[in-house]
C-alpha positions as CSV (number, residue, x, y, z in Angstrom):
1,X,-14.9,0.7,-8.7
2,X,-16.2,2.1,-12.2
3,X,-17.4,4.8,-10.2
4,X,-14.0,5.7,-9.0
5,X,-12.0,5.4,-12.2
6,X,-14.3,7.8,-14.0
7,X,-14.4,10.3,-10.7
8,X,-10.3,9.8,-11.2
9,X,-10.7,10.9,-14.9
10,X,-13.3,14.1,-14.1
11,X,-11.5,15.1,-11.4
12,X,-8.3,15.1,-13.5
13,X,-9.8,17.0,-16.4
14,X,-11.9,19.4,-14.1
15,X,-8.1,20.4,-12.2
16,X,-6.1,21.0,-15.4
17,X,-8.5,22.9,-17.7
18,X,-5.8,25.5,-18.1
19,X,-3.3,22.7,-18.4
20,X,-2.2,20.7,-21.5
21,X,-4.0,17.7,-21.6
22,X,-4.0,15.0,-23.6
23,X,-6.0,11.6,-23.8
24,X,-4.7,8.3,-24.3
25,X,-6.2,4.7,-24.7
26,X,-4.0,1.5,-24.9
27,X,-3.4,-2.0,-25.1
28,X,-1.3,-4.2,-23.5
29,X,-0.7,-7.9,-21.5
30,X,0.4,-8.3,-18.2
31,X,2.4,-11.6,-16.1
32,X,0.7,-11.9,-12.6
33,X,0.2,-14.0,-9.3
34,X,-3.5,-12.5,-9.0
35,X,-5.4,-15.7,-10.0
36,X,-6.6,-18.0,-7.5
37,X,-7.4,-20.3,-9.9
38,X,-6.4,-21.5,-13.2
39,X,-3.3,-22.5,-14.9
40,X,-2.8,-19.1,-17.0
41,X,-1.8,-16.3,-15.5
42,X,-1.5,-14.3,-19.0
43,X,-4.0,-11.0,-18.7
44,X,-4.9,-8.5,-20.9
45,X,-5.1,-4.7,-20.9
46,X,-7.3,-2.1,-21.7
47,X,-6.9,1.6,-20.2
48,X,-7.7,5.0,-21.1
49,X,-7.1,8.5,-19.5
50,X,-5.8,11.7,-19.4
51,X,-2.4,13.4,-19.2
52,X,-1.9,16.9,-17.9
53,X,0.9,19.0,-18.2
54,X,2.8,15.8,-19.5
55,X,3.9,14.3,-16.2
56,X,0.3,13.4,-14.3
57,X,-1.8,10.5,-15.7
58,X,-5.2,9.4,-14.3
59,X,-5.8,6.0,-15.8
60,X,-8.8,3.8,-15.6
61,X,-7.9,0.1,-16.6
62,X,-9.9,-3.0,-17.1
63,X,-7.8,-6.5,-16.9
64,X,-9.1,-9.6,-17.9
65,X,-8.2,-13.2,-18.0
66,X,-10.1,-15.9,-19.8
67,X,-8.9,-18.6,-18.8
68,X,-9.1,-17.9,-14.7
69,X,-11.9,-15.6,-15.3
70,X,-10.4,-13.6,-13.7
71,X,-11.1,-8.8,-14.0
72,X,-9.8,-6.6,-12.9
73,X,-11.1,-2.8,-12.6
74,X,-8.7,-0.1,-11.3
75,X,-8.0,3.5,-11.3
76,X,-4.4,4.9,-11.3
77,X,-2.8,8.1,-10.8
78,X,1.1,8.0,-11.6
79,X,3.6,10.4,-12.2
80,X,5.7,10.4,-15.1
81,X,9.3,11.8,-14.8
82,X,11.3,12.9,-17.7
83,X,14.7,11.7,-17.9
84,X,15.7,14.1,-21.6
85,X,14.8,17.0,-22.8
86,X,12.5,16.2,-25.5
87,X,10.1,14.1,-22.9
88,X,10.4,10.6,-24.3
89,X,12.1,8.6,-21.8
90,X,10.0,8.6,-18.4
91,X,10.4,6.9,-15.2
92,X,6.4,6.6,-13.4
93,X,5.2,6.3,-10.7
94,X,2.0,5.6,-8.8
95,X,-0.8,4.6,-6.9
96,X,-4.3,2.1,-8.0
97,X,-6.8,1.4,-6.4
98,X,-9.9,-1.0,-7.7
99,X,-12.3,-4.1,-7.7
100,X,-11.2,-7.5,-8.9
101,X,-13.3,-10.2,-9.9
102,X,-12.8,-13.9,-9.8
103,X,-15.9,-16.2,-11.3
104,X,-15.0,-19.5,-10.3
105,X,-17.0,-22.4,-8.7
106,X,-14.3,-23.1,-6.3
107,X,-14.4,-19.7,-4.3
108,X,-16.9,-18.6,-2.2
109,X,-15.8,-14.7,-1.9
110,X,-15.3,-14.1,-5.4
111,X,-14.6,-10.3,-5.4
112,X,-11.7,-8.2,-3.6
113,X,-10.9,-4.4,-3.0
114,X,-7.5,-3.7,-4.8
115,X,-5.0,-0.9,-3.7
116,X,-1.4,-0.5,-4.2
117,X,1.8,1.1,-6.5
118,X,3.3,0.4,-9.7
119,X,6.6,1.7,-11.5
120,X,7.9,1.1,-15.2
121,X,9.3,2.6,-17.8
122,X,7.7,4.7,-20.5
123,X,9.0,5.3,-24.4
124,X,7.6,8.2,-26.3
125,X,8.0,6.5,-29.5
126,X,6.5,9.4,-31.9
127,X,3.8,12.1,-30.7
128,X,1.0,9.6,-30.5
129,X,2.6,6.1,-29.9
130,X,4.1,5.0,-26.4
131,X,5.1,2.0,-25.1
132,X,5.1,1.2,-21.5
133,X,6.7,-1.6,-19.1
134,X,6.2,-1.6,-15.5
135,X,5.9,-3.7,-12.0
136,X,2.5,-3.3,-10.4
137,X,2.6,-4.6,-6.6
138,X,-1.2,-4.9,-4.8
139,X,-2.9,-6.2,-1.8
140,X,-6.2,-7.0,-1.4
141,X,-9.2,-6.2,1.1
142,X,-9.0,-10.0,2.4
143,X,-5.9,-11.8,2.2
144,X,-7.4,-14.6,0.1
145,X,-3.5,-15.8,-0.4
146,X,-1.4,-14.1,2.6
147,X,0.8,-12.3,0.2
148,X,0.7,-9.3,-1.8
149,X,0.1,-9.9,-5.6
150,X,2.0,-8.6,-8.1
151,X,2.0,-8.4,-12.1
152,X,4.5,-7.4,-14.9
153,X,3.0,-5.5,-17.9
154,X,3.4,-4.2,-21.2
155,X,1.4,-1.9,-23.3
156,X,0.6,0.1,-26.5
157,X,-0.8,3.5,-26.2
158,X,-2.3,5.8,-28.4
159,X,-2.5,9.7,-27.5
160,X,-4.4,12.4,-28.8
């Protein structure tokens, strides 16, 4: 799923080369159900991408757990509406899909396709800083719990 997060990001950049663009990179933590195993269910965030025309992000994200052992690869398009004039309060919205990996003893399919939406909350906090909390709901390619998984985050970003 590397391969699609960076064909997100080319894709992205090749469609808006007239457009403003700008690039972002971020850190962050997230609450979610996705581990099968392990006590901890505290993951951590690292994304990068591109926004065009300030409302459409491509995102490629890498999530990781020590603990669980659990990663998490994923590429994300979402849609980031302005609620004021000045562009610093946004509502997103948006689709992932991605690969997530589970090394544990006990499982015997350790990896999963990943697809599904996410919304949140974005804050513009000067031109290069935002801040970012948001509901991510996925299912997987085997239903390795019967339920959909879901995950709260919160993150740092830089832009440039």
């Amino acid at each position: 799923m590397k391969k699609t997060a960076i064909a997100l990001l080319i894709l992205s950049a090749a469609s808006a080369q007239a457009s403003d663009l700008e690039y972002n990179v971020g850190l962050g933590l997230s609450a979610d159900n996705n581990h099968i195993l392990g006590s901890s269910n505290e993951t951590y965030i690292f994304r990068a991408g591109v926004i065009a025309d300030e409302s459409h992000r491509f995102l490629g994200t890498y999530t990781f757990s020590n603990e669980s052992k659990l990663s998490k690869y994923m590429g994300s398009y979402d849609y980031l509406y302005s609620l004021d004039n000045a562009k610093r309060f946004n509502l997103v919205t948006g689709v992932s899909v991605g690969y997530k990996y589970q090394d544990s003893k006990g499982l015997d399919d350790k990896g999963h396709y990943i697809y599904g939406g996410q919304a949140g909350f974005n804050y513009r906090i000067t031109k290069n800083i935002s801040t970012e909390i948001g509901y991510r709901l996925l299912n997987t390619s085997s239903q390795e719990s019967g339920s959909f998984n879901d995950e709260a985050y919160l993150t740092l970003d830089y832009i440039f």
